[in-house]
MARRODO-161671 format. One record per residue (C-alpha): residue number from 1; residue in one letter; chain; x, y, z. Coordinates in steps of 0.001 Angstrom, whole numbers, plus 500000, padded with zeros to 6 digits. Example, Ala and Ser with C-alpha at 12.3 -4.5 7.8 and 13.67 -1.06 7.14 Angstrom:
+-----+------+------+--------+--------+--------+
: pos : code : unit :   east :  north :     up :
+-----+------+------+--------+--------+--------+
:   1 :    a :    A : 512300 : 495500 : 507800 :
:   2 :    s :    A : 513670 : 498940 : 507140 :
+-----+------+------+--------+--------+--------+
//
This chain:
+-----+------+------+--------+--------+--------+
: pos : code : unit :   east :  north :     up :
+-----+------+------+--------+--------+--------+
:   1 :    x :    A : 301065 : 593170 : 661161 :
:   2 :    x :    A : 303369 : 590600 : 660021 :
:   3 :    x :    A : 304153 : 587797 : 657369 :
:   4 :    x :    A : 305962 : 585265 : 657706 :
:   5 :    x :    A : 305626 : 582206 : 655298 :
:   6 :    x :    A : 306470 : 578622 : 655445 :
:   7 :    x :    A : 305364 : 577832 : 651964 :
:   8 :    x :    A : 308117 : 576719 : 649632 :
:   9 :    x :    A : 308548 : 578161 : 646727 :
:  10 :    x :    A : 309079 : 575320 : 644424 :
:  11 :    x :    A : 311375 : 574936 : 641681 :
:  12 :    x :    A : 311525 : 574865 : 638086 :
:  13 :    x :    A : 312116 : 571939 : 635782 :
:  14 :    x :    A : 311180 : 568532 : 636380 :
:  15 :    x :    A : 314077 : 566092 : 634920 :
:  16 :    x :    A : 316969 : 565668 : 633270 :
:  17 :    x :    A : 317128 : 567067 : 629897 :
:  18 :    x :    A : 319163 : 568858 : 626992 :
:  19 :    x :    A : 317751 : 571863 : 626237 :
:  20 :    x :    A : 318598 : 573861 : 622755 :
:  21 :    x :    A : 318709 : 577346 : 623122 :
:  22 :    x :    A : 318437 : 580479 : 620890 :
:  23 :    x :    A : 321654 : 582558 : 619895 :
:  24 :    x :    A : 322657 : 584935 : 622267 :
:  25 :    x :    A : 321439 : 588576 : 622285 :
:  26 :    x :    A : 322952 : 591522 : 621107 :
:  27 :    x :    A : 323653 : 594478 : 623087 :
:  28 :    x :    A : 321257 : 597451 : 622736 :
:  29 :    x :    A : 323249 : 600286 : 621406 :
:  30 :    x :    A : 322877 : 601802 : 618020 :
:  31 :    x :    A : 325402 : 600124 : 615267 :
:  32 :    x :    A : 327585 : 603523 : 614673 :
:  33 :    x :    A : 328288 : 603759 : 618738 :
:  34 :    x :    A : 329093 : 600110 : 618862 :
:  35 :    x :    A : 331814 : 599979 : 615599 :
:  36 :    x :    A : 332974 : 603222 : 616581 :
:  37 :    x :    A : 333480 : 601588 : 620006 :
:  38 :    x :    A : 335086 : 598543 : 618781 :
:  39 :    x :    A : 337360 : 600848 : 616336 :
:  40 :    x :    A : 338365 : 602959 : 619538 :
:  41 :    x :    A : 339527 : 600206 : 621804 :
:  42 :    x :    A : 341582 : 598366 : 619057 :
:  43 :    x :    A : 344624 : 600265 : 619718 :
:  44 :    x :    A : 344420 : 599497 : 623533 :
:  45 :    x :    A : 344165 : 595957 : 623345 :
:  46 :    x :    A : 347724 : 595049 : 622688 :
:  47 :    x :    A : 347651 : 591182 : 623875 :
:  48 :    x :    A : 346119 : 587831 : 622413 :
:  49 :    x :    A : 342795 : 588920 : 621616 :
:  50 :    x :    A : 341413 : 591605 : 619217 :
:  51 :    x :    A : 337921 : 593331 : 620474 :
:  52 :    x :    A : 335974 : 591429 : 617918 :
:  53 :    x :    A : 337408 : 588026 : 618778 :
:  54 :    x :    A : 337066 : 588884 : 622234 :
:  55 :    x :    A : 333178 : 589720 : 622003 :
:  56 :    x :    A : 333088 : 586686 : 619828 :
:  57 :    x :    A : 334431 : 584258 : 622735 :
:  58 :    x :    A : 332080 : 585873 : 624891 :
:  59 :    x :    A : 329047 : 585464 : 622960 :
:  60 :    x :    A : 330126 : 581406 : 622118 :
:  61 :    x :    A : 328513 : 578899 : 623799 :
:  62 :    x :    A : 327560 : 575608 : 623221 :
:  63 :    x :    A : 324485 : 574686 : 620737 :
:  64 :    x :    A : 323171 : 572548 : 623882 :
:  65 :    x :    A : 322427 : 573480 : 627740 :
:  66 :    x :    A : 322676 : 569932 : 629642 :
:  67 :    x :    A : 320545 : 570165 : 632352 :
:  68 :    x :    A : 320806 : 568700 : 635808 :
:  69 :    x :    A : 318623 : 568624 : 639279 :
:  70 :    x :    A : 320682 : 570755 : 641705 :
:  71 :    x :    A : 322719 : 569434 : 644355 :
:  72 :    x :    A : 320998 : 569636 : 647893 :
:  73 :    x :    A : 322385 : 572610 : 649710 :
:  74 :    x :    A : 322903 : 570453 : 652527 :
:  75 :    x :    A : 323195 : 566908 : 652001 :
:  76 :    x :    A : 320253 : 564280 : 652975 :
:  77 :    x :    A : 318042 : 567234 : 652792 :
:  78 :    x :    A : 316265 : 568804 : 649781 :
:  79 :    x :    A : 316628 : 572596 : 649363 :
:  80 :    x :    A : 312544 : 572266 : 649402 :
:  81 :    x :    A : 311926 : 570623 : 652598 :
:  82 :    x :    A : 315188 : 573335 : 653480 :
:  83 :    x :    A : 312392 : 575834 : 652647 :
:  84 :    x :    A : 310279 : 574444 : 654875 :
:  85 :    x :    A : 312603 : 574264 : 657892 :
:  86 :    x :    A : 314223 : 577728 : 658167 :
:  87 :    x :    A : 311604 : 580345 : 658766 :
:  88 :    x :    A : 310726 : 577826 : 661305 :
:  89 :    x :    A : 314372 : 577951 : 662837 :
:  90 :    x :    A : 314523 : 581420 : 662298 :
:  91 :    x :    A : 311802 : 582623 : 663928 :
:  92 :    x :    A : 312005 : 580263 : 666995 :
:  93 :    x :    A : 315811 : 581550 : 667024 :
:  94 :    x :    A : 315166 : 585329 : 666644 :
:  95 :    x :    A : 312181 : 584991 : 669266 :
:  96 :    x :    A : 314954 : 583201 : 671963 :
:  97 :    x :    A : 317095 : 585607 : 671827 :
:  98 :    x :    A : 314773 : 588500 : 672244 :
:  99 :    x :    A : 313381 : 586427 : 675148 :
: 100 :    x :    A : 316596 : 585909 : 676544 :
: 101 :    x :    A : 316856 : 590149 : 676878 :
: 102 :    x :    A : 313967 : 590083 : 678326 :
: 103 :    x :    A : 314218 : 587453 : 680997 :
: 104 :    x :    A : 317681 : 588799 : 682197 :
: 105 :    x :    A : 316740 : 592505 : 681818 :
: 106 :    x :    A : 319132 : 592847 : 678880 :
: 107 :    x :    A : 319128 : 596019 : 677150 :
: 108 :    x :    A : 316070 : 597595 : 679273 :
: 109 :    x :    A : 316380 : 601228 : 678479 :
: 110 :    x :    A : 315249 : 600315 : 675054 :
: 111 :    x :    A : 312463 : 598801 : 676141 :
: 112 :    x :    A : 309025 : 600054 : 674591 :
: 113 :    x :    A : 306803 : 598739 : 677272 :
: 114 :    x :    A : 307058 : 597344 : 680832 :
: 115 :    x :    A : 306109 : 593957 : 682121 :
: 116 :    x :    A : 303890 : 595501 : 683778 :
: 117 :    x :    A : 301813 : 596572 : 681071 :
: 118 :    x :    A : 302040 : 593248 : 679482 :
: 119 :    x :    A : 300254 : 591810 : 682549 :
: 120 :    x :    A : 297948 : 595106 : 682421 :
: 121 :    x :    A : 297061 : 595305 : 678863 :
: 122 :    x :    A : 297312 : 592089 : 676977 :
: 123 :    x :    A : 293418 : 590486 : 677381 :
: 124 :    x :    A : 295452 : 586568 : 676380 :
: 125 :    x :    A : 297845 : 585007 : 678213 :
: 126 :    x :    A : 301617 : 583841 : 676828 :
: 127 :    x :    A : 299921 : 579817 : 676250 :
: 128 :    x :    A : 297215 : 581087 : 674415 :
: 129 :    x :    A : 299026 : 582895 : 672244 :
: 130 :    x :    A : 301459 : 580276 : 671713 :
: 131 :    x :    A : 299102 : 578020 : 670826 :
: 132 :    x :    A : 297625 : 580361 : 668084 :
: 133 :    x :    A : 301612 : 580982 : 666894 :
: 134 :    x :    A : 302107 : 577047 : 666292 :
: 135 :    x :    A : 298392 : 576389 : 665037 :
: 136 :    x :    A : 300001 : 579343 : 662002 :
: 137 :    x :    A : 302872 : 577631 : 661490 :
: 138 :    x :    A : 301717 : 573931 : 661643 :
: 139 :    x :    A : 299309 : 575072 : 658632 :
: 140 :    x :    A : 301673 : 577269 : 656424 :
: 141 :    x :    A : 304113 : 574162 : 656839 :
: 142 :    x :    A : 301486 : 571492 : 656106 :
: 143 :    x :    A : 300495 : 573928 : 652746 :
: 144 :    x :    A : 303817 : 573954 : 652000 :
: 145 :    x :    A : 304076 : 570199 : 652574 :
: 146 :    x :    A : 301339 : 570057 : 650069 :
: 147 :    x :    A : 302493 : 572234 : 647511 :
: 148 :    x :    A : 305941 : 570407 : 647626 :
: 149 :    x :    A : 303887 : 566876 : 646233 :
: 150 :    x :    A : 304075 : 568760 : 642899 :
: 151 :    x :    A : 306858 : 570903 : 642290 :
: 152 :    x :    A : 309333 : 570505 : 639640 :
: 153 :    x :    A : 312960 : 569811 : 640760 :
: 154 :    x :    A : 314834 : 572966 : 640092 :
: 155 :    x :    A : 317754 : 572471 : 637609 :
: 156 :    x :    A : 320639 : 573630 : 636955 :
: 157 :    x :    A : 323496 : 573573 : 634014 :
: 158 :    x :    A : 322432 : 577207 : 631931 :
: 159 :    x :    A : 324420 : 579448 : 634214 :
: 160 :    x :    A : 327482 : 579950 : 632239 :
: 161 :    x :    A : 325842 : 580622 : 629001 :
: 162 :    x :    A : 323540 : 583210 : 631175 :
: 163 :    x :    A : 326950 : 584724 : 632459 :
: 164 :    x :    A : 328368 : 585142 : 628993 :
: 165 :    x :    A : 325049 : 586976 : 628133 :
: 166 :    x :    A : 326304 : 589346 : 630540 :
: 167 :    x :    A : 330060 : 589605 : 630108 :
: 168 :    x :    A : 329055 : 590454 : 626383 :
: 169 :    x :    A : 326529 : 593275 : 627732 :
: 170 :    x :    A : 328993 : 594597 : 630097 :
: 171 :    x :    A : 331915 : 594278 : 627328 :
: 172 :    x :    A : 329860 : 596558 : 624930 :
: 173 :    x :    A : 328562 : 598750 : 628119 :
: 174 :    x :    A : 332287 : 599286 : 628415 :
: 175 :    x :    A : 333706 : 600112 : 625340 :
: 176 :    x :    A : 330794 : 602441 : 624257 :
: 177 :    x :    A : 331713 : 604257 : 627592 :
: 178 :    x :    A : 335104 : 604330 : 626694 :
: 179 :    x :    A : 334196 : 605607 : 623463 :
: 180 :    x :    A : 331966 : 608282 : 625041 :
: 181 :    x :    A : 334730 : 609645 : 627543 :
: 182 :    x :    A : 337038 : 609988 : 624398 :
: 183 :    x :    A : 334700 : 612272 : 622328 :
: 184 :    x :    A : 335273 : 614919 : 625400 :
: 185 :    x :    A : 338861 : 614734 : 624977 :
: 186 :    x :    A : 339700 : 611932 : 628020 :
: 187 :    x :    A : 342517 : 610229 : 626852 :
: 188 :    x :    A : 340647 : 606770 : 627625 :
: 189 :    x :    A : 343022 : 604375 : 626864 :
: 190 :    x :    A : 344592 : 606063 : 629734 :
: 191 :    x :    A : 341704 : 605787 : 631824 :
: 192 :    x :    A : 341505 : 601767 : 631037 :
: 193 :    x :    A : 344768 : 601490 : 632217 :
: 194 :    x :    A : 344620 : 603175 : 634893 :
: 195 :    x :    A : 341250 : 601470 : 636474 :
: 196 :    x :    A : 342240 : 597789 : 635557 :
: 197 :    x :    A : 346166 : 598065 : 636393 :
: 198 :    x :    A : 345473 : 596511 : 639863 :
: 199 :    x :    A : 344114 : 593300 : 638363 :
: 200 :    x :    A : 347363 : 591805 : 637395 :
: 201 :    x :    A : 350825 : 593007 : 636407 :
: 202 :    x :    A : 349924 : 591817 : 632858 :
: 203 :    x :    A : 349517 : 595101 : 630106 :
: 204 :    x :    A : 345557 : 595078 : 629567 :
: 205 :    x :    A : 345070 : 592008 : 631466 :
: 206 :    x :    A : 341040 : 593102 : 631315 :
: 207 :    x :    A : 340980 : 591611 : 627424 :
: 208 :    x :    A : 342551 : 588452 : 628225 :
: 209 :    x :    A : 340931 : 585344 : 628571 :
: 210 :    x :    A : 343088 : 583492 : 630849 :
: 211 :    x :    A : 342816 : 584044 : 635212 :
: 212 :    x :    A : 339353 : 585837 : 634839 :
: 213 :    x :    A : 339326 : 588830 : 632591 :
: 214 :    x :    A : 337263 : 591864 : 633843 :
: 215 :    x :    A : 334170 : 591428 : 631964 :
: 216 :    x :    A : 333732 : 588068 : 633093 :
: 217 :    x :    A : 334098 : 589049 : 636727 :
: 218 :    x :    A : 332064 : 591830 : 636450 :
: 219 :    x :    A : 329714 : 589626 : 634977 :
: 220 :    x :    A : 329801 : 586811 : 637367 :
: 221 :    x :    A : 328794 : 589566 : 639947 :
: 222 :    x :    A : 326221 : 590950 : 638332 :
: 223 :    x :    A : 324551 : 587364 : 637997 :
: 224 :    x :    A : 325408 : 585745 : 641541 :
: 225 :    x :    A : 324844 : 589128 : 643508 :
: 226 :    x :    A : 323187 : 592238 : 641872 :
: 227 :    x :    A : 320540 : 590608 : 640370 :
: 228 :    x :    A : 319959 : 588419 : 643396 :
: 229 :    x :    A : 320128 : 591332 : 645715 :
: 230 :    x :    A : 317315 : 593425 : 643559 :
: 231 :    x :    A : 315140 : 590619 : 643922 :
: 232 :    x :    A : 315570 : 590724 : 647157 :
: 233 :    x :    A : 314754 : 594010 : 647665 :
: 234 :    x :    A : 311881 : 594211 : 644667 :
: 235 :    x :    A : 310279 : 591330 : 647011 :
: 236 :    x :    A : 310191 : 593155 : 649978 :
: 237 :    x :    A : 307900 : 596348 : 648026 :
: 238 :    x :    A : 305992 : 593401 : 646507 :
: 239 :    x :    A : 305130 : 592327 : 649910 :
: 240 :    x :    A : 304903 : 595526 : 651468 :
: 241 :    x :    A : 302335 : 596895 : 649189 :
: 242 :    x :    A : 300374 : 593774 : 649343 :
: 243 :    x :    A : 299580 : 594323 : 652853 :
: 244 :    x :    A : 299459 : 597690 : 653493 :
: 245 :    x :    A : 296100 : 597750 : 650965 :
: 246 :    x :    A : 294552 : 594133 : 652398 :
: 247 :    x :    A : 295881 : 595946 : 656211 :
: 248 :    x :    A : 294450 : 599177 : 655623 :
: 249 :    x :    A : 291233 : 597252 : 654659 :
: 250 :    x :    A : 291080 : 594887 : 657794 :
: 251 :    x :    A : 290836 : 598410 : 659872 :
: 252 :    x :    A : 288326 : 600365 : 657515 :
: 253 :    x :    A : 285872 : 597584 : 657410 :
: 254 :    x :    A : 284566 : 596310 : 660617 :
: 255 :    x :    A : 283489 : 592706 : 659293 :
: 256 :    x :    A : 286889 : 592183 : 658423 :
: 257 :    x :    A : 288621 : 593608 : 661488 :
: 258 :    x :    A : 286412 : 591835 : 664081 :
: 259 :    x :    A : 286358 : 588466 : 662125 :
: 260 :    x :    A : 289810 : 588462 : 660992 :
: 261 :    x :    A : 292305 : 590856 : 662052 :
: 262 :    x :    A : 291474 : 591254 : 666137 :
: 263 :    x :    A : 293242 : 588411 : 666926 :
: 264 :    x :    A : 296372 : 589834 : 666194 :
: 265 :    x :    A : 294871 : 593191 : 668291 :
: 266 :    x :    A : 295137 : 591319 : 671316 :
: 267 :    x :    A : 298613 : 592013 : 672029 :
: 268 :    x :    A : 298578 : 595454 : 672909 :
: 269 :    x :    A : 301725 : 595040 : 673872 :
: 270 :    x :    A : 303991 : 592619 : 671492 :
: 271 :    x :    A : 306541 : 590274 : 672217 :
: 272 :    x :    A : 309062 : 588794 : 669404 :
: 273 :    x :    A : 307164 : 585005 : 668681 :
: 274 :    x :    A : 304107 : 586725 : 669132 :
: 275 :    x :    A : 304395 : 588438 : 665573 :
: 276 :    x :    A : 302665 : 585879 : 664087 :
: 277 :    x :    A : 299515 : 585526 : 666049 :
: 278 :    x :    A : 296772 : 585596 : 663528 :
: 279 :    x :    A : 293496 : 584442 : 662688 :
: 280 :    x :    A : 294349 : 581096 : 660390 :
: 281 :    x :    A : 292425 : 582613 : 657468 :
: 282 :    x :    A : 293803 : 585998 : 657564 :
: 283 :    x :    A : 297554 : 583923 : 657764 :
: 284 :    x :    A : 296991 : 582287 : 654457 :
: 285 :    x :    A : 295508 : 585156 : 652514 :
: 286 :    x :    A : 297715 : 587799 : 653851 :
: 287 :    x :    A : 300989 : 586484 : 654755 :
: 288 :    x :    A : 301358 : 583006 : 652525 :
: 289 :    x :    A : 299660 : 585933 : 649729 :
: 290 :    x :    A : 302712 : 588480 : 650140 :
: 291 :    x :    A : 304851 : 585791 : 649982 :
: 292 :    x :    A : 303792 : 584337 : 646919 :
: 293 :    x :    A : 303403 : 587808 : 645405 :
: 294 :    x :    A : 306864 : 588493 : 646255 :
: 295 :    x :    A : 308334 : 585589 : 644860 :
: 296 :    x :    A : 306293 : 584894 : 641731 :
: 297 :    x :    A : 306909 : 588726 : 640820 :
: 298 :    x :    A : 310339 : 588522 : 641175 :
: 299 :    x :    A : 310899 : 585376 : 639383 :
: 300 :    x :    A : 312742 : 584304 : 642669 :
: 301 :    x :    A : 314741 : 580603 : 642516 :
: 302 :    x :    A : 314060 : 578268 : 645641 :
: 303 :    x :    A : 317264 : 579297 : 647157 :
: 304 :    x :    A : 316452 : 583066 : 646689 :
: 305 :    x :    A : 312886 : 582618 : 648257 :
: 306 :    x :    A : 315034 : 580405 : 651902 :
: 307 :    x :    A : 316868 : 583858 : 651669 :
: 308 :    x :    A : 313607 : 586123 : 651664 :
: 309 :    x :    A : 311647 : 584094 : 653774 :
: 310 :    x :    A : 314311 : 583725 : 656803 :
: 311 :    x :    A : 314644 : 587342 : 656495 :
: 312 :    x :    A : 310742 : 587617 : 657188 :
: 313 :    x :    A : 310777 : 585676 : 659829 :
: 314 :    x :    A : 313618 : 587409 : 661527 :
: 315 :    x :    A : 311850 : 590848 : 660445 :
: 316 :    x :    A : 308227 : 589608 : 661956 :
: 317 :    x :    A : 310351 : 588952 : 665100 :
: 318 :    x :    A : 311679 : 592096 : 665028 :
: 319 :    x :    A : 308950 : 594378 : 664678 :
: 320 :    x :    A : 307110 : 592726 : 667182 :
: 321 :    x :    A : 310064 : 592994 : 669933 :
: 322 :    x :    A : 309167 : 596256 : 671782 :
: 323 :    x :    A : 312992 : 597014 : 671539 :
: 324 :    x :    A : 313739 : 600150 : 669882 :
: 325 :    x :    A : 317739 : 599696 : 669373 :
: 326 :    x :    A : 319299 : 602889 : 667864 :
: 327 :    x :    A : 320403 : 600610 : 665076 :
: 328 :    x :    A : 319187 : 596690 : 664158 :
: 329 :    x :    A : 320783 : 594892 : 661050 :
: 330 :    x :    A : 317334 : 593690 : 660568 :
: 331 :    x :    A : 316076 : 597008 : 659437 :
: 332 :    x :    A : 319175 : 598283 : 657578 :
: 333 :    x :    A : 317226 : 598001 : 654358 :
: 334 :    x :    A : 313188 : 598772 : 655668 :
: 335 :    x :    A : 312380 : 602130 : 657002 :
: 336 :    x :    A : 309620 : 600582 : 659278 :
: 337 :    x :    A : 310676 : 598866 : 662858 :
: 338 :    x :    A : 309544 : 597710 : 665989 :
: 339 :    x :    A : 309175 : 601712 : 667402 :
: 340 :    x :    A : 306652 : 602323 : 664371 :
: 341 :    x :    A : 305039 : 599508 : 664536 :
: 342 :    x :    A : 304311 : 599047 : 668159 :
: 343 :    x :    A : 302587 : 602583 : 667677 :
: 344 :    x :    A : 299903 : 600647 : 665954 :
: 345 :    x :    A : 299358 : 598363 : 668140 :
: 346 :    x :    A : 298384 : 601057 : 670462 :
: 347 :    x :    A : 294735 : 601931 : 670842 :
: 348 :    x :    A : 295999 : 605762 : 670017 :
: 349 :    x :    A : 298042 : 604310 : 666773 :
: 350 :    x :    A : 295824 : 602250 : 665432 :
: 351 :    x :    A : 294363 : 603474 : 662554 :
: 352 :    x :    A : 297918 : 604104 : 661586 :
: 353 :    x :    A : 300902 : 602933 : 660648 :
: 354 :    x :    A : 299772 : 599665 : 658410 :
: 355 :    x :    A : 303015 : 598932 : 656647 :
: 356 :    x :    A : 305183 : 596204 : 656704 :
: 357 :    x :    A : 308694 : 596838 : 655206 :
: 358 :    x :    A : 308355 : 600960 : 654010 :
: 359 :    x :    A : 306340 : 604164 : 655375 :
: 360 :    x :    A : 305905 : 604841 : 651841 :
: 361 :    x :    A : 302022 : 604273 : 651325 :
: 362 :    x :    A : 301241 : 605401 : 654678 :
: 363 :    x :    A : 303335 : 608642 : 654200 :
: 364 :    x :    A : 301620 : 609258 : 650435 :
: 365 :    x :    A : 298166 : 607916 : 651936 :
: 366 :    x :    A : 298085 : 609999 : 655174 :
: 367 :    x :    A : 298123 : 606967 : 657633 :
: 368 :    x :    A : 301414 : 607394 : 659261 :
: 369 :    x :    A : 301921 : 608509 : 663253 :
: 370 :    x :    A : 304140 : 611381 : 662852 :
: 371 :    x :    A : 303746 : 613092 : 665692 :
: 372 :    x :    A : 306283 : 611673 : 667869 :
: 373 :    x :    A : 305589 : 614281 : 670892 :
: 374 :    x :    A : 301967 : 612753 : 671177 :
: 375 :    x :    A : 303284 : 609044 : 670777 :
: 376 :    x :    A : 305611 : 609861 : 673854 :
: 377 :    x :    A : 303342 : 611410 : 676075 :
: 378 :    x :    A : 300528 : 608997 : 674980 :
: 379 :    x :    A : 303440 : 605686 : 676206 :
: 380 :    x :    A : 303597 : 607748 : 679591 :
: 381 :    x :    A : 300078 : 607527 : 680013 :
: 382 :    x :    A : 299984 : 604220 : 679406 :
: 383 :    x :    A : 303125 : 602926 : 681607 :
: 384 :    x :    A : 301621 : 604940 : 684341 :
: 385 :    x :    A : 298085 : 603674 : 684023 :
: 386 :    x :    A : 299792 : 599847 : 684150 :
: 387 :    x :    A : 301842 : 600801 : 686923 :
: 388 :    x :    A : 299218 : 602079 : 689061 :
: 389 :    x :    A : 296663 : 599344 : 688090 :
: 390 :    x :    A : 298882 : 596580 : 688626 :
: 391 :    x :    A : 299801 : 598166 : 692243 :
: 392 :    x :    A : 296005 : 598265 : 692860 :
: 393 :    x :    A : 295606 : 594400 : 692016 :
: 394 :    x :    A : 298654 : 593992 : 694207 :
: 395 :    x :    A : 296801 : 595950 : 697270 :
: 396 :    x :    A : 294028 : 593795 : 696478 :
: 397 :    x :    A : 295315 : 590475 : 696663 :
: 398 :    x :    A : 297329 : 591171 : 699941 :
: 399 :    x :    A : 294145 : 592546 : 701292 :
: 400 :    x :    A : 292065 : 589212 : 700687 :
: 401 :    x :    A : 295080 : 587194 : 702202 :
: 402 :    x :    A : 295219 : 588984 : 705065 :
: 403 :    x :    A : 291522 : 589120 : 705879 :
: 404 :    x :    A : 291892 : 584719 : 705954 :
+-----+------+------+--------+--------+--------+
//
């Protein structure tokens, strides 16, 4: 099973505005940790700035956010109809290169399956399920065409006050560590000097304001890249538990499976673009539905969700290779890949193995193929079985010729 989405995600706010907003919170610590941090870093900040000044620059922003539409991230083309485009790119780009191993024998000894069992196994040819590939992505596209008629125009212009939310979190954070380590006896002024001496040659350059002082960097990075990156990854389990349970279904009910989910069963053995061949339906209920999940419960932006959805793509591509490299950037952060997937597309694998991204459910739920002896034997079988019945047709054919 895969998803892969073509559906924008939309953005946020729909013109240009000024927007007033609240005072900025305080940090979450108890008062006597806070002013007993605050008394214990006065001595070490020997420069410009006292602690409370400093936490007082942090925490001042303007009365007023002005808000703008966001530049294009490319220009002539919105970051929406961007959207649109990449999982498209993606997936057509991730599927030619896996082709291209394929066509020129590239990387054959990590090859699931032979072409012979392609020919053997698979009951559609490569045009049909082509066709059935584009008639998925012409619709997620047109939906997402669709949806794009009335989203909001995401803005931007609230970062920095956002950022100096942080700075002043991590700023407290800090000094109520600092304050911690110094109740065991760490002398941890020394410790302060000692982690932020390779910022600058300045004395205590990490309370200054001027050339980026350490809680704003620190803060800057939590904003552009840790939060980013656990949406990321939140999205993924989103998605993954989504259809594992709506997965799991489709093969415990045979309505579902026969009306839905056997189209995708006719690839016995997978190839890359062919992770995608689905019933229409099931394609907007199960894949455009994990992707909306994942996004709209991670509060992803548009940009975020191009991020997330390219990965899909590349990851639908991936699991339905039938290459089993010892190690594939596209599963760095999933424990399920094309080797445990392929095993359900197997007639012996498939009432296992329904996830998407992690073997989680199907290790706590009892689904998973662990028994990697059987799963090798069980390939033999089948290689063999192709071999010998593709040799047969061979006979066969160069029997009828020669009888003419």
């Amino acid at each position: 099973m895969a998803v892969e989405s073509h559906v924008g995600a939309g953005g946020r706010t729909s013109a240009f505005r000024t927007c007033r907003t609240p005072p900025l919170p305080t940090a979450s610590i108890s008062k006597f940790l806070y002013s007993r941090a605050l008394k214990l870093a006065q001595p070490t900040m020997a420069t410009s700035l006292s602690s409370t000044t400093r936490i007082e620059y942090l925490t001042h922003t303007a009365s007023e956010d002005v808000l703008h539409p966001l530049p294009p991230l490319i220009s002539g083309i919105s970051d929406y109809t961007l959207s649109l485009i990449i999982p498209v790119v993606v997936h057509w780009t991730t599927a030619a290169i896996y082709e291209i191993f394929q066509h020129y024998g590239i990387f054959e000894k990590y090859r699931i399956h032979t072409s012979d069992e392609e020919k053997a196994k698979n009951p559609i040819s490569r045009l049909e399920c082509l066709r059935g590939v584009l008639l998925v992505q012409v619709l997620q596209t047109g939906l997402g065409i669709l949806l794009g008629l009335s989203s909001e125009v995401e803005m931007t212009g609230y970062e920095d006050r956002e950022i100096a939310v942080w700075a002043t979190r991590w700023h407290v954070l800090w000094q109520t560590f600092l304050f911690l380590i110094s109740i065991t006896g760490i002398d941890a002024k020394a410790v302060a000097d000692t982690i932020f001496h390779s910022f600058s040659s300045k004395t205590r350059p990490w309370t200054s304001i001027e050339g980026y002082s350490v809680d704003l960097m620190a803060a800057r990075l939590i904003y552009y890249l840790v939060i980013p990156a656990f949406r990321q990854y939140a999205a993924l389990w989103l998605a993954d538990t989504w259809v594992f349970f709506i997965h799991r279904a489709e093969h415990s009910n045979k309505w579902l499976y026969k009306t839905f989910h056997a189209r995708h069963h006719e690839l016995y053995v997978p190839y890359s673009w062919g992770g995608i061949y689905d019933h229409p339906v099931e394609s907007m209920f199960l894949s455009v539905g994990a992707f909306v999940v994942a996004i709209m419960g991670t509060g992803m932006s548009l940009r975020e969700s191009i991020v997330f959805s390219a990965y899909s793509s590349a990851k639908a591509c991936t699991d339905h290779s039938g290459y089993k490299f010892p190690w594939n950037p596209i599963d760095l952060f999933t424990t399920v890949g094309a080797e445990y997937h392929d095993k359900h597309h197997q007639r012996w694998g498939f009432k296992n193995n329904f996830a998407l991204h992690f073997q989680f459910w199907d290790r706590m739920l009892g689904s998973n193929f662990a028994d990697d002896e059987a799963a090798s034997s069980f390939y033999k079988r089948d290689r063999d079985a192709a071999a010998t019945q593709i040799a047969a047709k061979a006979e066969k054919r160069r029997a009828e010729l020669n009888a003419l």
